[in-house]
C-alpha positions in Angstrom: 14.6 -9.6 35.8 12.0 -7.5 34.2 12.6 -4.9 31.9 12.4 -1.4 31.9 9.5 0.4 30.6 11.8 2.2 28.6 14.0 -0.9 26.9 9.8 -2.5 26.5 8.7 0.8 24.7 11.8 1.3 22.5 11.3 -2.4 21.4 8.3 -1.9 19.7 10.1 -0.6 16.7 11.7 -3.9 16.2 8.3 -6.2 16.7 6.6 -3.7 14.3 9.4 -4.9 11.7 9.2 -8.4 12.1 5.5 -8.1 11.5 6.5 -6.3 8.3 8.8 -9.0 7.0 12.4 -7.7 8.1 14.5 -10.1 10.0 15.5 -8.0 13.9 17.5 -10.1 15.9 17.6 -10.5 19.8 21.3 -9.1 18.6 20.5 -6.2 16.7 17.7 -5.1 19.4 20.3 -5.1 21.8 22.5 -2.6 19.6 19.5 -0.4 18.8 18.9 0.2 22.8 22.6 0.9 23.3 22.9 3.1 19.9 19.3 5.4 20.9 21.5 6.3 24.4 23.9 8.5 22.8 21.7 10.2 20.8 18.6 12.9 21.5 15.4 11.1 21.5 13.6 14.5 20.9 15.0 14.7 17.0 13.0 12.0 14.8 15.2 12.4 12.0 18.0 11.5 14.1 16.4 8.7 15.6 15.1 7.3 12.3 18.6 7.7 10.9 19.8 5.6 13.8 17.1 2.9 13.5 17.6 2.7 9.9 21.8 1.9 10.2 21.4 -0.6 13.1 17.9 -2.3 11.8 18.2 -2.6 7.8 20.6 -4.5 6.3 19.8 -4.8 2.1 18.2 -1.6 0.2 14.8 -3.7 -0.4 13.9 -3.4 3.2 14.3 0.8 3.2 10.6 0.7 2.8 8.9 -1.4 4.5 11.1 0.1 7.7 9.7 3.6 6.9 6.3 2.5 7.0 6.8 0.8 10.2 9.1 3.7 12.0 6.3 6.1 11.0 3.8 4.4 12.7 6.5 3.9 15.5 7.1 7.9 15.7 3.4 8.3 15.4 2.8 6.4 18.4 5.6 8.1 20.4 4.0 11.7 18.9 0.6 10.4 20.3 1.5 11.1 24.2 0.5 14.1 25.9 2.2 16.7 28.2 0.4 18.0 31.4 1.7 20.6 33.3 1.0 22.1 36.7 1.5 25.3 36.0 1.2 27.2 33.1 5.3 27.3 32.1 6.3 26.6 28.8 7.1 22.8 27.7 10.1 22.3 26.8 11.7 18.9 25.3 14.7 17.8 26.2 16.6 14.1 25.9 15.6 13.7 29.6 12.1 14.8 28.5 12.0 12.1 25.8 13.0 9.4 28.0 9.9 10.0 30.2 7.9 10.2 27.0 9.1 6.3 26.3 9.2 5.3 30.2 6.0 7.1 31.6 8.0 8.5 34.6 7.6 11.8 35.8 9.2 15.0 34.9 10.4 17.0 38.0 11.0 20.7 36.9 12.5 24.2 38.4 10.5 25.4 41.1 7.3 23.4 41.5 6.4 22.7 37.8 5.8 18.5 37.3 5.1 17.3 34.4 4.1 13.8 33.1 4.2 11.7 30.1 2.3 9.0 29.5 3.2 6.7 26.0 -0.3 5.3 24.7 0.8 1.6 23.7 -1.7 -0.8 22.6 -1.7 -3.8 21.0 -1.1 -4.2 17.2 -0.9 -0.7 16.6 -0.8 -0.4 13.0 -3.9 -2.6 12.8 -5.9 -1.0 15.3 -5.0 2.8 13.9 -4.9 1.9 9.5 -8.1 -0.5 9.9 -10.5 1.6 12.0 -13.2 4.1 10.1 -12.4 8.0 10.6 -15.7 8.1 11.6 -15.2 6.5 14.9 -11.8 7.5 16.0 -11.5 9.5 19.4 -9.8 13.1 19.2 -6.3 12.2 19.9 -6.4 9.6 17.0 -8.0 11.9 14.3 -4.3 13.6 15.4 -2.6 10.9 15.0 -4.0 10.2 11.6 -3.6 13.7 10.8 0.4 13.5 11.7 0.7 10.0 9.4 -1.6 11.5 6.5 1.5 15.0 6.6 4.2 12.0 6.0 2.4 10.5 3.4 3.9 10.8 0.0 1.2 11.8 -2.2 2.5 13.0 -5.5 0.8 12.1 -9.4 5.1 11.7 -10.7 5.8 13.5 -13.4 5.0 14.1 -17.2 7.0 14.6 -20.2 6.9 18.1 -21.8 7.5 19.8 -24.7 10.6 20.5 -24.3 14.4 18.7 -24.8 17.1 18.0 -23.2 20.4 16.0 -23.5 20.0 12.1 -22.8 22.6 9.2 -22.7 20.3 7.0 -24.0 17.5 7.9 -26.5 15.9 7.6 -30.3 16.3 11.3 -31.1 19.2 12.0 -32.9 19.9 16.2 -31.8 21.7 17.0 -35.0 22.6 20.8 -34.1 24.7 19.4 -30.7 26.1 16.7 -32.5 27.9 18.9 -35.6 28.4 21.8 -32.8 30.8 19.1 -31.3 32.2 18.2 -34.3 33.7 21.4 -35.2 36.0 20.5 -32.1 37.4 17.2 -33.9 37.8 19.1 -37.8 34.2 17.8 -38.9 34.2 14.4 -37.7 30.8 13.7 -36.1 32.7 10.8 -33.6 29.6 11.3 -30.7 26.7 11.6 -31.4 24.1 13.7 -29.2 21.0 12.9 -28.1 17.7 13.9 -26.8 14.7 13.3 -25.3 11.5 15.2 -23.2 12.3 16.9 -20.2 10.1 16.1 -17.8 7.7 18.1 -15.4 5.6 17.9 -12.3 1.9 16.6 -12.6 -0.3 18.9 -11.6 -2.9 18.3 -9.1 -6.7 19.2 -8.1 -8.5 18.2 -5.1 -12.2 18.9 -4.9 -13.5 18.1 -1.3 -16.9 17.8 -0.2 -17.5 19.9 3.0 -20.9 19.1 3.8 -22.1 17.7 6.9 -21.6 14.0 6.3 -18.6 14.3 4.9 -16.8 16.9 7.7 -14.8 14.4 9.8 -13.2 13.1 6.4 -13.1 16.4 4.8 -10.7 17.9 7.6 -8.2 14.6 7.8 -7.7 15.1 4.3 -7.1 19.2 4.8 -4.5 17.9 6.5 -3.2 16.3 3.7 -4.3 18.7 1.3 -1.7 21.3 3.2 1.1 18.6 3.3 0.5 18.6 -0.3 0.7 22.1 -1.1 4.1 22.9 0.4 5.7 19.2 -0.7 4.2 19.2 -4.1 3.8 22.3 -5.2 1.6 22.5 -8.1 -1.6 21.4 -6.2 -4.9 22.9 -6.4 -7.8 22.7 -3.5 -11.1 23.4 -3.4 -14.0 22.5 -1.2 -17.6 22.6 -2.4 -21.1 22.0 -0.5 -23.7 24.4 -1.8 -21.1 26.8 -3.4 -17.3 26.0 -4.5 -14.5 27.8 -3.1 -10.8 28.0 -3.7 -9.0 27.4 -0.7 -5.3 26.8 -2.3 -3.8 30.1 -1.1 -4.8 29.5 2.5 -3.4 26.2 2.8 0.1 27.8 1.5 1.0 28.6 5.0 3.7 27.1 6.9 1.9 26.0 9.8 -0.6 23.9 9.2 -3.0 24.7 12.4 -2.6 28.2 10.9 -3.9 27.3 7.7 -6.7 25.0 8.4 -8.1 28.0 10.6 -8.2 30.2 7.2 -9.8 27.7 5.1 -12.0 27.7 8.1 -13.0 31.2 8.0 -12.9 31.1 4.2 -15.8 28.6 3.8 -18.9 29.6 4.5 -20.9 26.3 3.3 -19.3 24.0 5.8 -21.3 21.3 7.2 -24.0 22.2 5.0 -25.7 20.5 2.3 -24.7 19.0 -0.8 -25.0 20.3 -4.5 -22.1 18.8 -6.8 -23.5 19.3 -9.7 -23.6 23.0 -9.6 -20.3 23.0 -7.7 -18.6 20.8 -10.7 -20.4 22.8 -13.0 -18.7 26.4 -11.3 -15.9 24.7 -11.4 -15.6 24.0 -15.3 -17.0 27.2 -16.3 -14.3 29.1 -14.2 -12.0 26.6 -13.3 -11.0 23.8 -15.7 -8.9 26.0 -18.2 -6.7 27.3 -15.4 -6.3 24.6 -13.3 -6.5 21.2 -15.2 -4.1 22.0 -18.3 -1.0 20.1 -18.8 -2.0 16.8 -17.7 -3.6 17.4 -14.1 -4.8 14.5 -11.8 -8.2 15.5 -10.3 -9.1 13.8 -6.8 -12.9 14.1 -6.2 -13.6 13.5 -2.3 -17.3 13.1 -1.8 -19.8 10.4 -0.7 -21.9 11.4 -3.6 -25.2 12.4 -2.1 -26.6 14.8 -4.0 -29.6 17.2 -3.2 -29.7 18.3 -6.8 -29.9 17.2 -10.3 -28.8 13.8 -10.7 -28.3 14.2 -14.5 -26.4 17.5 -14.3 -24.0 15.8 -12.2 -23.7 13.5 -14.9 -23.3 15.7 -17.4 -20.7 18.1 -15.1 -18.4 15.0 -14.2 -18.1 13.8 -17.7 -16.9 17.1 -18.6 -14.5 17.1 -15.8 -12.8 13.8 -17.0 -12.8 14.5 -20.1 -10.9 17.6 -19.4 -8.9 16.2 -16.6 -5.8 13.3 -17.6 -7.5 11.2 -15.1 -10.4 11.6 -12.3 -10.3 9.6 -8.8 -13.8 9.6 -7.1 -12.2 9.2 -3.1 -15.5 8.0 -1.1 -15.6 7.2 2.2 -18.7 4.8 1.7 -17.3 2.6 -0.6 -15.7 1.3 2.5 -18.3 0.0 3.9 -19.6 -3.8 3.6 -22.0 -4.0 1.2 -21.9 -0.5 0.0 -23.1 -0.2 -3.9 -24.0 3.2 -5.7 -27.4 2.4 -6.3 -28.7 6.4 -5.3 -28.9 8.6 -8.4 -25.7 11.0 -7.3 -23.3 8.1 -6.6 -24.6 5.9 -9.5 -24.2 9.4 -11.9 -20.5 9.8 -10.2 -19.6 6.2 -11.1 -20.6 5.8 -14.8 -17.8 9.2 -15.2 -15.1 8.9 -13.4 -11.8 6.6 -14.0 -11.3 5.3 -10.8 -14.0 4.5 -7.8 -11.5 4.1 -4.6 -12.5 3.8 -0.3 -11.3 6.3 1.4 -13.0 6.0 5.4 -9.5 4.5 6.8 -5.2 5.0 6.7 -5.1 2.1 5.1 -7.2 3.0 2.4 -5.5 6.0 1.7 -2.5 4.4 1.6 -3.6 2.3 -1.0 -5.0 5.6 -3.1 -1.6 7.1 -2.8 0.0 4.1 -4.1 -2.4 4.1 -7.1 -1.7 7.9 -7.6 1.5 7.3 -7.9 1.2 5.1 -11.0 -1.8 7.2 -12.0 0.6 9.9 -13.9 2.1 7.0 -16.3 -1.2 6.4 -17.9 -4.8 6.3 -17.7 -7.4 3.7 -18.2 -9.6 2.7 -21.7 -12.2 5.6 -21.3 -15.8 4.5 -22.3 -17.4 6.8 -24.8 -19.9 8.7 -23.6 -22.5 10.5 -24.8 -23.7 14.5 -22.9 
């Protein structure tokens, strides 16, 4: 007896984690159909909660089964609606079951509606592997979708101030004989302290121009994640002028926001110029923006239609005044890519770190490394300019 689209769609969860190391049972694939039943399909959070207490059975795998659920959900986000009529959609367990199945949706009057589940082989491969640059419309969304889930923070870094630790070398001598008065004198615990701790800030500077524009808006997408996660992030975009796009990307609705940033820049698709863009952005910029330890992420592909040695000059000073610079290019992707043109070559010599950005997986390897980026930065060469 075959089985049912639905049971062969929901079971891609567990193949996906096998791939990624967890041991799924014929057992516990069994329990996961019968357990997603009584719940509403339509609610990831409920589903993924669900998944998560029938699938993982040790702490260590947590993980690995997010990554592989969010490309899961991704995948189940990826099908489309069509409607005959021009009613609103509305989701519904029922609806969610056709999303899995493919069956159609028969609905009050004469409204029909179908859902089709887009499942390919070797998802995660086919989707983290392929170049921005040649994805189709509905897998830029996709990408967009996994890019919002990503956790993309720089940590956290001590400040200035104290605060009461169990553990710790500082001996706070003003708690410890405040406590004392309570046991006539006798300093029997000792207090002590160390840094609180605060959140890194953040800077992105993206490059808007034309050969960078497919990239540049997957990573808006990001940029607005960022922005209401994070908090203290920074954006600006840059081609032949910079501009700050941080207060349009506050909004809650990230369609929303991306349509301001879109009506805010007025260089988009354009040329390039980062060297007076960096330039703007230290003169007006830096002071306000890149104090108290901020991570800067430059996303360009470094073609430059300016002066190669003011770029130079202009990204030295922005590492030097940033706690650590990430140069995000697409091209380095590439096989066979080197920097051998003056902009790229200029952009190498300053920053800390030269990373590929043209793919998911990629990225997902940049937001690991920012990650570890706020514990410390790299031997800096001196440089001269």
């Amino acid at each position: 007896m075959h089985a049912s689209p639905v049971a062969s769609n929901l079971l891609q969860l567990p193949r996906l984690l096998r791939r990624a190391g967890i041991p799924v049972d014929a057992e516990r694939a069994r329990l996961l159909l019968r357990g997603l039943v009584e719940i509403d399909l339509a609610r990831e959070r409920d589903v993924r909660a669900a998944c998560r207490a029938m699938l993982v059975t040790h702490p260590a795998e947590r993980a690995r089964f997010d990554e592989a659920f969010d490309l899961f959900w991704a995948l189940l986000r990826g099908s489309r609606l069509v409607l005959a009529s021009d009613g609103p959609a509305r989701t519904n367990k029922n609806d969610a079951w056709a999303v899995a199945s493919g069956a159609p949706l028969s609905r009050e009057g004469h409204e029909t509606a179908a859902r089709t589940l887009r499942v390919v082989a070797s998802p995660a491969e086919v989707l983290r592997l392929r170049d921005f640059a040649q994805m189709t419309a509905d897998e830029r969304s996709a990408a967009a979708r996994f890019l919002e889930d990503l956790d993309w923070s720089p940590g956290l870094r001590p400040s200035r101030r104290f605060s009461p630790v169990r553990r710790g070398t500082t001996l706070d001598t003003r708690a410890t004989l405040r406590r004392s008065l309570a046991r006539f004198g006798e300093p029997i615990e000792l207090v002590r302290r160390g840094p609180r701790t605060k959140q890194r800030p953040l800077v992105l500077l993206l490059d808007v121009s034309g050969s960078m524009e497919v990239y540049t808006r997957l990573l808006l997408h990001m940029s607005h994640s960022l922005t209401r996660g994070w908090g203290r992030v920074e954006v600006f975009t840059f081609g032949t002028r910079l501009t700050r796009v941080t207060r349009q990307l506050r909004h809650r609705r990230a369609d929303v926001a991306l349509a301001r940033v879109g009506r805010s820049v007025t260089d988009w698709s354009g040329g390039t110029r980062i060297g007076d863009a960096l330039r703007e952005f230290n003169r007006r910029w830096s002071r306000r923006v890149l104090g108290r330890g901020a991570v800067a992420l430059l996303v360009t592909d470094g073609w430059e239609r300016g002066d190669p040695s003011l770029l130079g000059h202009e990204a030295r000073t922005l590492q030097r005044a940033a706690y650590r610079v990430l140069w995000l290019n697409p091209l380095a992707g590439t096989p066979g890519y080197a920097p051998v043109a003056s902009g790229a070559r200029a952009l190498a010599d300053a920053v800390d770190d030269h990373l590929a950005a043209n793919t998911l997986d990629a990225l997902v390897t940049i937001a690991k490394l920012l990650g570890q980026a706020g514990r410390g930065r790299p031997v800096r060469r001196q440089m001269s300019g």
